[in-house]
N, C-alpha and C positions, 0 to 999 in steps of 0.2 A: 806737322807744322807746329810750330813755338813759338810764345813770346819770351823775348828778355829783356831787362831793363837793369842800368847799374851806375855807378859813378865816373863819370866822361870826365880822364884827365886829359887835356888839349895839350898838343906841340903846338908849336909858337906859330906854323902856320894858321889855327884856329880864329888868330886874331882877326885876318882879313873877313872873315865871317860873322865874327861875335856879335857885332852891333845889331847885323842883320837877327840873327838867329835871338836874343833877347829880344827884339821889338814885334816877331812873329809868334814867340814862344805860345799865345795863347789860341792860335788858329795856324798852326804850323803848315809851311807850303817850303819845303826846301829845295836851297838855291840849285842850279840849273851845271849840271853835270859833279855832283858833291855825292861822291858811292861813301859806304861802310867795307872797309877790308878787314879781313882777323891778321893777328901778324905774322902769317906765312907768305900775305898779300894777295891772297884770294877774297874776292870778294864777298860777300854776304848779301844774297837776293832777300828780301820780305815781300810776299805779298801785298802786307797792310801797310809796306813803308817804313820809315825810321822818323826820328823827331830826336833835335839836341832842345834840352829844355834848360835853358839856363836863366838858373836867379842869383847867378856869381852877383850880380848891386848889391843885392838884397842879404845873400848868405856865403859871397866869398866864392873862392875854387871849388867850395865841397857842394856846391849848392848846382854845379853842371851834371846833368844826367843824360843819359841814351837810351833809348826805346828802339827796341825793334820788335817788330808788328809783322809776325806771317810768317816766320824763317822758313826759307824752300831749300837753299842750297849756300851752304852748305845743308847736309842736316843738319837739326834742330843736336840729336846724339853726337855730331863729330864734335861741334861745337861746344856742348856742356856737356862730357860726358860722366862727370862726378855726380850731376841733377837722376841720372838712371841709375847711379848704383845707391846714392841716398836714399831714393823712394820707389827702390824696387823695382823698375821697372825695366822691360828690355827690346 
């Protein structure tokens, strides 16, 4: 199991969410059928959940980010698999 976290650039779908997803940002409970896919379209299970933390008000497009908490499946390896050959590990 893995976490990862990185910079959330949103398509244009994103918007019907955003308001939402800023006004939660600080006790995150995400909306009610909203998965994480990687882009072959399979989805990304977590354990711990996922969270969009957006302070686009506050810091613009760069300031959306993604958390994922638990990775079960895919693996945490198929997913980042540059993170095990960086740090060794297999």
């Amino acid at each position: 199991m893995g976490c990862a976290y990185g910079r959330f650039i949103p398509t244009p779908a994103y918007r019907a969410i955003q308001k939402y997803c800023i006004g939660v940002r600080d006790y995150w409970e995400p909306p009610a059928n909203l998965t994480v896919e990687e882009p072959g379209g399979v989805t990304v299970e977590c354990a711990g959940g996922f969270q969009i933390v957006d302070f686009s008000p506050e810091l613009g497009n760069e300031g959306i980010e993604l958390h994922l908490l638990g990775i079960t499946k895919p693996r945490y390896a198929e997913l980042f698999p540059d993170d095990f050959k960086t740090h060794g590990m297999s």
